[in-house]
C-alpha positions as a Markdown table, in Angstrom:
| # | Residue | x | y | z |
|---|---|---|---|---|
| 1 | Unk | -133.7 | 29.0 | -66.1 |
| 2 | Unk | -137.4 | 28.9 | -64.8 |
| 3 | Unk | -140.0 | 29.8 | -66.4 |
| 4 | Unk | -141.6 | 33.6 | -65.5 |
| 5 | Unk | -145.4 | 32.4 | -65.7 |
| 6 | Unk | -144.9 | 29.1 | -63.9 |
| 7 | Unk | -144.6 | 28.8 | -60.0 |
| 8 | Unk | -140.9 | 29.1 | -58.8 |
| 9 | Unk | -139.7 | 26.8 | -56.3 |
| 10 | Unk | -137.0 | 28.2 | -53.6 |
| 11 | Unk | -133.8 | 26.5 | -54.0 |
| 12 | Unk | -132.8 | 23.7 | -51.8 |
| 13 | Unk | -130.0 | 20.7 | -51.6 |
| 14 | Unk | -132.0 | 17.8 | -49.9 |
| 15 | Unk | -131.0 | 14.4 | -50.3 |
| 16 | Unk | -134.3 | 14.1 | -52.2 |
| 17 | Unk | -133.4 | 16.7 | -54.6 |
| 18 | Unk | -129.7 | 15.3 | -55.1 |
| 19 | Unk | -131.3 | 12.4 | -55.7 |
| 20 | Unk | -134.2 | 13.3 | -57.9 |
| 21 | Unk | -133.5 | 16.4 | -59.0 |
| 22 | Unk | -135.8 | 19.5 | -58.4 |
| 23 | Unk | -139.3 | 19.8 | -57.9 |
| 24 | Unk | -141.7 | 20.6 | -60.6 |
| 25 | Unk | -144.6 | 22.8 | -59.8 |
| 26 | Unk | -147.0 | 23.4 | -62.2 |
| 27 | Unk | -149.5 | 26.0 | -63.2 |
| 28 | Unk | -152.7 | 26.3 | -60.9 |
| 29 | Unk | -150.1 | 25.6 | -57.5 |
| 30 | Unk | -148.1 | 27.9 | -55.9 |
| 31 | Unk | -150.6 | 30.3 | -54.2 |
| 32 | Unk | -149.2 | 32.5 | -51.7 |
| 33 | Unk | -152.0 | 32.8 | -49.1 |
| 34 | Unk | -151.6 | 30.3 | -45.9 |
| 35 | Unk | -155.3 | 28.5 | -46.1 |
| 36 | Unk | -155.2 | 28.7 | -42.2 |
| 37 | Unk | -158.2 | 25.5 | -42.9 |
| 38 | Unk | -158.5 | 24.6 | -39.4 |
| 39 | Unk | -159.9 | 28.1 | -38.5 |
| 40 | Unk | -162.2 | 28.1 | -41.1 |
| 41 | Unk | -165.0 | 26.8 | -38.5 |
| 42 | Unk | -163.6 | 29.9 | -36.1 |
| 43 | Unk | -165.8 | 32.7 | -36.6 |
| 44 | Unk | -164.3 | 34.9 | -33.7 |
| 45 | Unk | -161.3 | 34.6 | -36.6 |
| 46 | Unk | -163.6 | 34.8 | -39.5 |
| 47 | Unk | -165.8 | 37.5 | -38.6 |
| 48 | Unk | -162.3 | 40.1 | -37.8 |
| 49 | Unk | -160.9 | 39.1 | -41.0 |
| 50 | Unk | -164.0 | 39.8 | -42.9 |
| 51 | Unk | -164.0 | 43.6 | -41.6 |
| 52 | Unk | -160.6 | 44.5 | -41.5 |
| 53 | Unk | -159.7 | 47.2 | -43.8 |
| 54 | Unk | -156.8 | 45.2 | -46.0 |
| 55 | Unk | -159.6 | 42.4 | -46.7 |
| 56 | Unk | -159.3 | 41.5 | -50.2 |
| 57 | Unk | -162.2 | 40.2 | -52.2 |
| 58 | Unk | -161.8 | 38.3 | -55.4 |
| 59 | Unk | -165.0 | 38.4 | -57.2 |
| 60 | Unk | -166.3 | 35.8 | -60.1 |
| 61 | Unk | -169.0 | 36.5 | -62.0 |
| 62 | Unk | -170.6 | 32.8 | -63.6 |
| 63 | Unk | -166.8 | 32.0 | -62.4 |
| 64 | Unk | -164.9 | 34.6 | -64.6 |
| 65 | Unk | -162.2 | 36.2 | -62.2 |
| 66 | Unk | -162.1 | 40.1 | -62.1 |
| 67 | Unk | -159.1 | 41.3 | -63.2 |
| 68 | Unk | -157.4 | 44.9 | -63.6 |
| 69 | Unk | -158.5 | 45.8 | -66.9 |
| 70 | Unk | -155.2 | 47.1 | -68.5 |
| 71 | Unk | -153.5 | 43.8 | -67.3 |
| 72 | Unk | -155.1 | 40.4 | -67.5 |
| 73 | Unk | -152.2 | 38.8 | -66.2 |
| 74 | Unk | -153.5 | 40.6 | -62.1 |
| 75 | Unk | -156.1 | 40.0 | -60.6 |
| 76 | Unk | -158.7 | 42.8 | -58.9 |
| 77 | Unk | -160.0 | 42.9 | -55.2 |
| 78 | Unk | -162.8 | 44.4 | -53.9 |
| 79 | Unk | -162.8 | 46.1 | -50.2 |
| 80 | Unk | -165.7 | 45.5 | -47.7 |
| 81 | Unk | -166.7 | 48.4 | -47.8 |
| 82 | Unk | -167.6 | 47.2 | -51.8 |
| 83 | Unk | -169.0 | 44.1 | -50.8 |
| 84 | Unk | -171.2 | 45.1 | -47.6 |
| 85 | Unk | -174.6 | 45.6 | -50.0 |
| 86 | Unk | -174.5 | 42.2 | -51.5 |
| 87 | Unk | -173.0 | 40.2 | -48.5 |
| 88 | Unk | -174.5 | 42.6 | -44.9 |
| 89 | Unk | -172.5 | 43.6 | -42.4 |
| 90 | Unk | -172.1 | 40.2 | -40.5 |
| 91 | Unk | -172.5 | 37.9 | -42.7 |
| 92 | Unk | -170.0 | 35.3 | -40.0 |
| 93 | Unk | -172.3 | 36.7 | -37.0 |
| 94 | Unk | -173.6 | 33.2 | -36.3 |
| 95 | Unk | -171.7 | 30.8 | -35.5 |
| 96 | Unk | -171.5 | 27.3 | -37.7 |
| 97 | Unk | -174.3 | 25.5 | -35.3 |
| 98 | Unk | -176.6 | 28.7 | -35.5 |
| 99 | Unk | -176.6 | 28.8 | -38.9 |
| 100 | Unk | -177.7 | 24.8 | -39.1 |
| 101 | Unk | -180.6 | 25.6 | -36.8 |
| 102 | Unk | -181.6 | 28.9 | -38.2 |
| 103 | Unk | -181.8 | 27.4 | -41.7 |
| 104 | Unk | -184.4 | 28.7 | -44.2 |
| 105 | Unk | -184.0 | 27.7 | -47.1 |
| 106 | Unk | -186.2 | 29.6 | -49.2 |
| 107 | Unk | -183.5 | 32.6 | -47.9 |
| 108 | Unk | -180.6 | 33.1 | -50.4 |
| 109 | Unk | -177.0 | 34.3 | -49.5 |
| 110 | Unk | -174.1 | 35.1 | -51.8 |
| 111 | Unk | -171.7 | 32.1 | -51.6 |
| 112 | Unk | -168.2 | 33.6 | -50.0 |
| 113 | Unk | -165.1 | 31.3 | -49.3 |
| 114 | Unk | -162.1 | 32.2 | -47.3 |
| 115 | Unk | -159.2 | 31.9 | -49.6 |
| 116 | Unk | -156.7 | 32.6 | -46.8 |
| 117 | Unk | -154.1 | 35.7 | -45.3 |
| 118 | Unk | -150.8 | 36.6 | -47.5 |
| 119 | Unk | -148.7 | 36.1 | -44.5 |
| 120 | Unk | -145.6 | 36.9 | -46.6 |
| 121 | Unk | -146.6 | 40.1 | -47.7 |
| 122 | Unk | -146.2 | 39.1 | -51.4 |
| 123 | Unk | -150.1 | 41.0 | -52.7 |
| 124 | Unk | -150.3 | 44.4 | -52.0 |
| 125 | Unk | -154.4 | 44.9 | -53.0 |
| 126 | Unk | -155.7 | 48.2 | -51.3 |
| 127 | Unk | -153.6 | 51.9 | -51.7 |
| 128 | Unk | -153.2 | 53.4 | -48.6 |
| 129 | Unk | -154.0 | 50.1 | -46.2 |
| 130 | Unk | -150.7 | 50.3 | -43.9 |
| 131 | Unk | -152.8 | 48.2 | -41.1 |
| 132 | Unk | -152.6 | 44.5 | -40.5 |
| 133 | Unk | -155.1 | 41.8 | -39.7 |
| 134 | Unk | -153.6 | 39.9 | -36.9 |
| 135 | Unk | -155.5 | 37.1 | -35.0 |
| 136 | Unk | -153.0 | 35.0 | -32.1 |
| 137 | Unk | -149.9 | 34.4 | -33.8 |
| 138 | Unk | -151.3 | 34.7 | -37.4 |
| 139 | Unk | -150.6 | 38.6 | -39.7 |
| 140 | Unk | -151.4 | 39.5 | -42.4 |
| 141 | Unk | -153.9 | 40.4 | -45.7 |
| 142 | Unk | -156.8 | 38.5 | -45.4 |
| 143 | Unk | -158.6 | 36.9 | -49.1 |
| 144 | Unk | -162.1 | 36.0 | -49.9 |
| 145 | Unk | -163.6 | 35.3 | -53.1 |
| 146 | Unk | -167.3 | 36.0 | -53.4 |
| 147 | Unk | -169.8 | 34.9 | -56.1 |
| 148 | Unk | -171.6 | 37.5 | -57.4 |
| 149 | Unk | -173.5 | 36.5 | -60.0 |
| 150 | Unk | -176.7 | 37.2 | -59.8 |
| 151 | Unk | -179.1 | 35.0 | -58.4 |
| 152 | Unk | -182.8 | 35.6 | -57.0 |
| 153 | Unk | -183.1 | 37.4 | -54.3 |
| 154 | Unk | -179.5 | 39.1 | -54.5 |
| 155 | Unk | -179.7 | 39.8 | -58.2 |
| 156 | Unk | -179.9 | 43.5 | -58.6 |
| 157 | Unk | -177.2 | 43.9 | -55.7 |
| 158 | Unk | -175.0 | 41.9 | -57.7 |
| 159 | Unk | -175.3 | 43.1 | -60.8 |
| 160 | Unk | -174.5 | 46.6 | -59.1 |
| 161 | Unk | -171.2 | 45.4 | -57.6 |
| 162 | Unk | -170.7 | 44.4 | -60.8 |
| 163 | Unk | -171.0 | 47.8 | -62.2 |
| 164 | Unk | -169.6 | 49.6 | -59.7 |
| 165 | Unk | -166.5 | 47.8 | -60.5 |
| 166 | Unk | -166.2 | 47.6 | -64.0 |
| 167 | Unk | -166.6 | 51.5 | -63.7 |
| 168 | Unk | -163.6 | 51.9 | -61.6 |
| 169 | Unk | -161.9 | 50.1 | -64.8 |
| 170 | Unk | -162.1 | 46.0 | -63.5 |
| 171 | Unk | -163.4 | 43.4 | -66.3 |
| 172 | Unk | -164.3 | 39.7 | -66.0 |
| 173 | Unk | -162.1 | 37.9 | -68.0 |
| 174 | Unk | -164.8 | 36.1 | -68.9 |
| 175 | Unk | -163.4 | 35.1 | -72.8 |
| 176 | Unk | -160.1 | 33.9 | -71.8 |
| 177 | Unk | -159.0 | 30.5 | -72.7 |
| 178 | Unk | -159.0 | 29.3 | -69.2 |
| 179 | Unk | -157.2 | 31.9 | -67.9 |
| 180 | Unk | -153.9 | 30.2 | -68.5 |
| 181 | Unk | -152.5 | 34.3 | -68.8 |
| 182 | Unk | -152.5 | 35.2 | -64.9 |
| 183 | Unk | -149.7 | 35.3 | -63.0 |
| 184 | Unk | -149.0 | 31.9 | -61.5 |
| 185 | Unk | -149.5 | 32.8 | -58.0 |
| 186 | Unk | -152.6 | 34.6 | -58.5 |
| 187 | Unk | -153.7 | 31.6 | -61.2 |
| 188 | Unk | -153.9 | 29.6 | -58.0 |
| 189 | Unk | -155.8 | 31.5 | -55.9 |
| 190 | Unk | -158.2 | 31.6 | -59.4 |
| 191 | Unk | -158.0 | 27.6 | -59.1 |
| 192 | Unk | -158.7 | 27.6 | -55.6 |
| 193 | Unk | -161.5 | 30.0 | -55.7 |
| 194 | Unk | -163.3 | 28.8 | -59.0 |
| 195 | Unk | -163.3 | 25.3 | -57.5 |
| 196 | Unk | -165.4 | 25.9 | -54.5 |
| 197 | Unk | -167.4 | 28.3 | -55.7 |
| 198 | Unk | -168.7 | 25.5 | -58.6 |
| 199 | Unk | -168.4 | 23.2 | -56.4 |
| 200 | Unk | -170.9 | 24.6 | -53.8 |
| 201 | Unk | -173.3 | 26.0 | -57.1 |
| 202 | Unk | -173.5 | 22.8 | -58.4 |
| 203 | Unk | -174.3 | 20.7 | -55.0 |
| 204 | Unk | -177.3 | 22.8 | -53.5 |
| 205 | Unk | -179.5 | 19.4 | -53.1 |
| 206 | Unk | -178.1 | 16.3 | -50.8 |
| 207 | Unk | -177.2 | 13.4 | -52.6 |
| 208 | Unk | -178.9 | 11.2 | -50.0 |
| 209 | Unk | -182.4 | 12.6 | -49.4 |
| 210 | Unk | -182.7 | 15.6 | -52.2 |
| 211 | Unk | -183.1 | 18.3 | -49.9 |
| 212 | Unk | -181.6 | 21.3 | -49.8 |
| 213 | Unk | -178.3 | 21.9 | -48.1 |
| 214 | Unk | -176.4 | 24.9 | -46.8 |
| 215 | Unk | -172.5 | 26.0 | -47.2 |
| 216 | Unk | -171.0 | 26.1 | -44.0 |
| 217 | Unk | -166.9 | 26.0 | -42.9 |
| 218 | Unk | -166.4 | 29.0 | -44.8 |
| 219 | Unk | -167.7 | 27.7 | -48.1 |
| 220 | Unk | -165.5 | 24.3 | -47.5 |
| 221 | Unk | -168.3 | 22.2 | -46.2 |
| 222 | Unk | -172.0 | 21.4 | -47.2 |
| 223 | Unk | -174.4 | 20.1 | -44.7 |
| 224 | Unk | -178.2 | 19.4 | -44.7 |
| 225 | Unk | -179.1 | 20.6 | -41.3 |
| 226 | Unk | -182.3 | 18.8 | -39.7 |
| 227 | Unk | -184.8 | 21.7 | -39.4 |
| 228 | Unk | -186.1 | 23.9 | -42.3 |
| 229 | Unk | -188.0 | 27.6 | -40.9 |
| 230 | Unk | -189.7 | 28.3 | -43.7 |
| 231 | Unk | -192.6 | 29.5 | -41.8 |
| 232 | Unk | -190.2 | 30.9 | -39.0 |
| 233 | Unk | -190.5 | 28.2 | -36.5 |
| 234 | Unk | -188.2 | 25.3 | -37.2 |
| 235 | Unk | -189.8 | 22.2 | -38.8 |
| 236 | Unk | -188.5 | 18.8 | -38.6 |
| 237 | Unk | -187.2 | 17.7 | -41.9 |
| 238 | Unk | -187.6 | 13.9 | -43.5 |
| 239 | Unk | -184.5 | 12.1 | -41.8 |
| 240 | Unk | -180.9 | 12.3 | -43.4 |
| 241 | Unk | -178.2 | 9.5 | -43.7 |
| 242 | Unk | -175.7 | 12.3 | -43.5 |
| 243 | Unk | -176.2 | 13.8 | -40.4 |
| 244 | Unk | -173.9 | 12.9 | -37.9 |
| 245 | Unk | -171.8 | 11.0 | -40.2 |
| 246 | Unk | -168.8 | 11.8 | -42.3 |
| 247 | Unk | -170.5 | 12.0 | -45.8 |
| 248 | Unk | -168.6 | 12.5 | -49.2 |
| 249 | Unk | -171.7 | 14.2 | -50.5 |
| 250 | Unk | -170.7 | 17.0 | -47.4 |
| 251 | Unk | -167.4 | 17.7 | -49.0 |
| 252 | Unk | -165.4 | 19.0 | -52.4 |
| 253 | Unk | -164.8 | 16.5 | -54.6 |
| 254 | Unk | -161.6 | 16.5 | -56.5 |
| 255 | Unk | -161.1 | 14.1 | -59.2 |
| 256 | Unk | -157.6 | 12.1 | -59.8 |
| 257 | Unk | -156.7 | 12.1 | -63.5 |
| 258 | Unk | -153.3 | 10.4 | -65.0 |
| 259 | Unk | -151.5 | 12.3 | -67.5 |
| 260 | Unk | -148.5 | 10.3 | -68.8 |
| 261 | Unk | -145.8 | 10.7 | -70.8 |
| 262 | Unk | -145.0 | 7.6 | -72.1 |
| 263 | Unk | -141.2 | 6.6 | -74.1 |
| 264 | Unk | -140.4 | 4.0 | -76.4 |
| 265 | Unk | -138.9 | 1.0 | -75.2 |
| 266 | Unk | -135.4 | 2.0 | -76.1 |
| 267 | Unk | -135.9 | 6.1 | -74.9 |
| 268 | Unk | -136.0 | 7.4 | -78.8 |
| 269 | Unk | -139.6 | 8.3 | -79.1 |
| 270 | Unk | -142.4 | 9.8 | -77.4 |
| 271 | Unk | -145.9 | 8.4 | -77.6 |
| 272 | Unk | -148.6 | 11.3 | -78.1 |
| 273 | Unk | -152.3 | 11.2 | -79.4 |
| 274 | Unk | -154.6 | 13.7 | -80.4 |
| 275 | Unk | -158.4 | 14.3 | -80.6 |
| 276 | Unk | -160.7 | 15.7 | -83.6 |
| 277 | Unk | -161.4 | 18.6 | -81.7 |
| 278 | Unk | -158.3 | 19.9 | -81.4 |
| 279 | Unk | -156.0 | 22.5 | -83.9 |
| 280 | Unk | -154.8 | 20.9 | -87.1 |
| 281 | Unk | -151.2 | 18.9 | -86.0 |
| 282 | Unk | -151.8 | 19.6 | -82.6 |
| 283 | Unk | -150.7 | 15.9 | -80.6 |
| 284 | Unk | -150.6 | 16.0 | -76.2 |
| 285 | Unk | -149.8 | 13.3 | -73.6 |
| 286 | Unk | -152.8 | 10.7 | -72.8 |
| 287 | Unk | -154.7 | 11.2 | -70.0 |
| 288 | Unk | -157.7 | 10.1 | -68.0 |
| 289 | Unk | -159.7 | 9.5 | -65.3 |
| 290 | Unk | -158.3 | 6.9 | -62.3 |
| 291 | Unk | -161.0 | 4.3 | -61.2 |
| 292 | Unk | -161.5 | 3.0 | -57.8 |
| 293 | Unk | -159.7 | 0.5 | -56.7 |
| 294 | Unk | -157.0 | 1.4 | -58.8 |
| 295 | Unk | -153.2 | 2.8 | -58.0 |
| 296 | Unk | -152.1 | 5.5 | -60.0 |
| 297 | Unk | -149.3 | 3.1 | -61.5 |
| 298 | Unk | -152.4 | 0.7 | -62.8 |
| 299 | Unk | -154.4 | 3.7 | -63.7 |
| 300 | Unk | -151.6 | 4.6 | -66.4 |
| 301 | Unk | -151.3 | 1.6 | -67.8 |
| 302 | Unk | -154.7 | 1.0 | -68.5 |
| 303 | Unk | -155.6 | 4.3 | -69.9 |
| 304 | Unk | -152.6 | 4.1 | -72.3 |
| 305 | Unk | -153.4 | 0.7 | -73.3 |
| 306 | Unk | -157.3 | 0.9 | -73.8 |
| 307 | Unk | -156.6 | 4.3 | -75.7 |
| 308 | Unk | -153.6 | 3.4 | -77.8 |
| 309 | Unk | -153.1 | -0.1 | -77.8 |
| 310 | Unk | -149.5 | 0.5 | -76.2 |
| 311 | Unk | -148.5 | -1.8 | -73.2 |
| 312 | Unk | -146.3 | 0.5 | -70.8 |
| 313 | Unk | -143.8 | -1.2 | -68.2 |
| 314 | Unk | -142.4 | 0.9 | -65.1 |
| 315 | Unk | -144.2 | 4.2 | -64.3 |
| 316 | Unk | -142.5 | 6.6 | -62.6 |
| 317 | Unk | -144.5 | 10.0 | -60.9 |
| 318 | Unk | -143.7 | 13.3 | -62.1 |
| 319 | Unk | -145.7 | 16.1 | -60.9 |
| 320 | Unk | -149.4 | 16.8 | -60.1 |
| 321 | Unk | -151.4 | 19.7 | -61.2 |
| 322 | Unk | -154.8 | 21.5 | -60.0 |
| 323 | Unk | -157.2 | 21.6 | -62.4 |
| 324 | Unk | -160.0 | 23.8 | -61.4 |
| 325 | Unk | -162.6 | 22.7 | -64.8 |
| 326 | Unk | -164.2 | 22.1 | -62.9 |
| 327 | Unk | -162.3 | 19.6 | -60.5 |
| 328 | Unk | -159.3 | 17.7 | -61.1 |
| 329 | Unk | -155.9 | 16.6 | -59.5 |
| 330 | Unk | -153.9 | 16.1 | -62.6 |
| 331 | Unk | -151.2 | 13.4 | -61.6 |
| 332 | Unk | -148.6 | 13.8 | -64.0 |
| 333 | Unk | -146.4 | 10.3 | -64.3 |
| 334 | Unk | -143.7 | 9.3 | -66.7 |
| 335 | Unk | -143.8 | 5.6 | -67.9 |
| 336 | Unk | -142.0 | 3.3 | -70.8 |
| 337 | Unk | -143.4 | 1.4 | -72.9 |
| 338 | Unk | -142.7 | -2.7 | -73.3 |
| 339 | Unk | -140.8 | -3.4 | -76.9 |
| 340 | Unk | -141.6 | -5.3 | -79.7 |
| 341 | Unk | -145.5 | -5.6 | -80.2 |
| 342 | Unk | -145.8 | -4.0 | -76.5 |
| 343 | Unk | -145.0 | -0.8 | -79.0 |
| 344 | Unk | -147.7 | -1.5 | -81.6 |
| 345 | Unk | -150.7 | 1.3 | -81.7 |
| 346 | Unk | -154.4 | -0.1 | -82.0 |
| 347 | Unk | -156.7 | 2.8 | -81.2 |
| 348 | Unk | -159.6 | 0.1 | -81.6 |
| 349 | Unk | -160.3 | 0.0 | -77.8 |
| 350 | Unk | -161.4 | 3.8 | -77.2 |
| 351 | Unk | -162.8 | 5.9 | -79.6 |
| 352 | Unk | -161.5 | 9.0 | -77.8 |
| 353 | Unk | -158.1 | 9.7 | -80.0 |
| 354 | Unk | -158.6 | 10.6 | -83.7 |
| 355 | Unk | -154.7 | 9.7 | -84.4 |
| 356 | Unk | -151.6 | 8.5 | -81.6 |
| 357 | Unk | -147.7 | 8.1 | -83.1 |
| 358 | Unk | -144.3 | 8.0 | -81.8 |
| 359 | Unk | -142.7 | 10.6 | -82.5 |
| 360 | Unk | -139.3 | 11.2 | -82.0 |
| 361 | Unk | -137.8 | 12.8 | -79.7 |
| 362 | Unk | -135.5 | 15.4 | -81.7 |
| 363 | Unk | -138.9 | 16.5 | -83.5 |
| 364 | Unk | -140.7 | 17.2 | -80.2 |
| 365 | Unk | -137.8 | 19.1 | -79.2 |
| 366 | Unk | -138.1 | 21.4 | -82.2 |
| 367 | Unk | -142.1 | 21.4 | -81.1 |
| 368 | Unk | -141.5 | 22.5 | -77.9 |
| 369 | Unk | -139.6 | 25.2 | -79.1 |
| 370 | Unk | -141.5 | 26.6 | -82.0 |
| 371 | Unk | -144.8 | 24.8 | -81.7 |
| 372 | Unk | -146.7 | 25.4 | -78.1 |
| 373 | Unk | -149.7 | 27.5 | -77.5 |
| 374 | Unk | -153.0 | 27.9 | -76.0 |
| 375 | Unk | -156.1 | 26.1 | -77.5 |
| 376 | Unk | -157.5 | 28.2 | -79.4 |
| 377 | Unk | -154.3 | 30.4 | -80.4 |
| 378 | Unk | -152.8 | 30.1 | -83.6 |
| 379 | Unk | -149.2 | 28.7 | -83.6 |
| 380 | Unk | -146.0 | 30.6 | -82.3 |
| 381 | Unk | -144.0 | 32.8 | -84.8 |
| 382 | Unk | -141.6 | 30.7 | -86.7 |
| 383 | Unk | -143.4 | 27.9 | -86.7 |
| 384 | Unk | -143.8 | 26.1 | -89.8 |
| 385 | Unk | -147.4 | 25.0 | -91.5 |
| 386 | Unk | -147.8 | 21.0 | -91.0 |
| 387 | Unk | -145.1 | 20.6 | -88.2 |
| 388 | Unk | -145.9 | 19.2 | -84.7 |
| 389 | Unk | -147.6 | 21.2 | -82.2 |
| 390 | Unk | -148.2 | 21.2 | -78.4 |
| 391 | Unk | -150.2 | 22.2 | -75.6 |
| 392 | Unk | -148.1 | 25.3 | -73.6 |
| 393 | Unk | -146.0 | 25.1 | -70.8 |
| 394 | Unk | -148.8 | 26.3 | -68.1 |
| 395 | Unk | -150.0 | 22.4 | -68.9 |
| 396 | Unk | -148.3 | 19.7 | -67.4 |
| 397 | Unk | -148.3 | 17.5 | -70.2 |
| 398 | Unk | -146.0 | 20.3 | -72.2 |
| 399 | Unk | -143.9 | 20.0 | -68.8 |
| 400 | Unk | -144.1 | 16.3 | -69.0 |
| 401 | Unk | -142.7 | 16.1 | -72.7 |
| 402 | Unk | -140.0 | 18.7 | -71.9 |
| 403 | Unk | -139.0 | 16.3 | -68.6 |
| 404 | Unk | -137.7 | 13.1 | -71.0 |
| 405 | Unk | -137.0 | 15.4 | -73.8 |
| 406 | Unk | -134.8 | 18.2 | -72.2 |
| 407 | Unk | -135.2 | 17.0 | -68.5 |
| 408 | Unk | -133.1 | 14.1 | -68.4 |
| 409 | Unk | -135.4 | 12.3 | -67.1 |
| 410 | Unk | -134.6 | 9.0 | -69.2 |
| 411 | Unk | -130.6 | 9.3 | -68.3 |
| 412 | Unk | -130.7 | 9.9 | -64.4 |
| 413 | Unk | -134.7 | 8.6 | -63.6 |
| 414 | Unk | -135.2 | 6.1 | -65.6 |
């Protein structure tokens, strides 16, 4: 049976899926909205979508979502109508090469992403909005999210959105342990929104010459455009490696990670660590970061070995995960570890794990059924004081475990 707060897959009978069994999606995939990302440069789309009465806007305040205050598990939209004072009335009336050679950039505009259109009518946002946005062959509810914390010269019409909002009964779920409690759909369009938005915040300089940029392609895209009008006539600025050149610096960055859960040599045990900061009994898969130059097989060996001392054989991919904190591809993989002394642990090589065991696998199974939760949640009733616990299922490494212990992974994968 799935799981309610997880993304649900339709149901299929590929070859693939005889062969492998069904697809895993994890928490943070599974939007509904159609990106649409190659009309994100088309503002004869853009500027349409952005007026039309069904346009949806998700607002995140220092990137806290705003959500319907008797449910945390929805998320809140805003109307144009609500966003017009902070944002103007055309805020896509220039097009992409206007806005490069119009650039001030002592001006300040509210960051705004297009999230996409609900072309499958799965969000219903505004009461009474029967009309739909259609643009060629595209229908449907168009999605924005908008930052709207405040910041200089938009401050005070920020913080009145703000308030205008939370007195129709909205909050910012600002407290929430990374808001692992929405709806999975809507959880994505979080992921997708919180990304970019701290993405662009955190970028406003260019990482080859230090000058300011400006957030183009719908919020997608950062370029530093040649000319600054500061004093309303365009001045040259000091030249820029990244004009006129693909440029990493230009674009989100998303981060590969490993996650891995790794089995014992013989498929009785399952190797989890933990770190100090972390509940009392609390143990997850190992994870981290892959390096350049590296596959994601190598990448899972070497974590696991310089964190655990554990040499792992075959690796096997799982599942991958969005993880918008701030931006990370979590590329879930299943691997088995070497025996004899390939099974020894030695956490002398990386101080990041306070403890790592084997544990086996009957014991996880009782964890995974009395013992998940959020971080910083105490444990699940019936659980018992000093027993194993684990991350929750909205985290791939609690789908990871439950793949070799429940999954069958180990029988028909492995």
């Amino acid at each position: 049976m799935p799981t309610p707060d997880l993304p649900v897959l339709a149901a299929e009978t590929s070859l693939l899926s005889q062969k492998f069994g069904p697809e895993t999606a994890n928490y943070f995939s599974g939007s509904p909205l159609n990106r649409l990302s190659f009309l994100r440069t088309d503002h004869a789309f853009l500027k349409p979508a952005f007026s039309h009465p069904s346009a949806s806007f998700l607002l995140l305040d220092n990137l806290a979502p705003m959500v319907q205050g008797s449910d945390n598990a929805n998320l809140a939209f805003a109307t144009t109508e609500d966003v017009l004072p902070l944002t103007g009335v055309d805020p896509f009336g220039k097009s992409e090469e206007e806005l490069i050679a119009s650039f001030n950039s002592e001006e300040s505009h509210p960051l705004m992403v297009f999230l996409g259109i609900d072309d499958k009518g799965v969000l219903r946002t505004h009461e009474g909005v029967t009309e739909e946005f259609t643009f060629r062959d595209f229908k449907g509810t168009p999605f924005f999210a908008l930052d709207i914390t405040p910041r200089e010269k938009n401050a005070e019409e920020a913080k009145s959105l703000k308030k205008k909002m939370e007195e129709r009964g909205y909050v910012f779920q600002g407290n929430s342990p990374r808001h692992l409690g929405l709806h999975a759909g809507q959880a994505a369009m979080y992921g997708h929104a919180r990304a970019l938005i701290d993405w662009n915040t955190r970028t406003p300089f260019c990482a080859q010459c230090g000058q300011p940029t400006l957030s183009v392609n719908a919020g997608t895209k950062r370029v530093c455009p040649p000319t600054d009008s500061v004093s309303g006539t365009p001045v040259e600025r000091k030249p820029c490696a990244t004009r006129g050149t693909v440029s990493n610096h230009s674009f989100p960055r998303t981060d590969p990670t490993v996650i891995m859960a790794i089995v014992s040599a013989d498929g009785s045990k399952i190797l989890l660590g933990r770190q100090k900061r972390w509940p009392p009994y609390w143990y997850s898969t190992l994870a981290g970061f892959q390096e350049p130059g590296e596959s994601i097989e190598e990448a899972v060996r070497r974590e696991v070995w310089e964190e655990s001392g554990v040499t792992v054989g075959r690796v096997v991919l799982h599942s991958s995960q969005p993880w918008p904190f701030p931006a990370s591809l979590m590329i879930g993989a299943v691997g088995q570890a070497v025996g004899g002394d390939g099974e020894k642990i030695f956490l002398g090589h990386d101080a990041e794990l306070e403890s790592a065991k084997w544990f086996p696998m009957e014991e996880v199974k009782e964890a995974l059924r009395l013992g998940t939760s959020n971080l910083g949640e105490g444990p699940p009733e019936g659980y018992k004081e000093g027993a194993l616990r684990l991350p929750p299922q909205t985290a791939i490494a609690n789908r990871l475990i439950n793949s070799v212990v429940e999954g069958g992974w180990l029988s028909s994968k492995m």
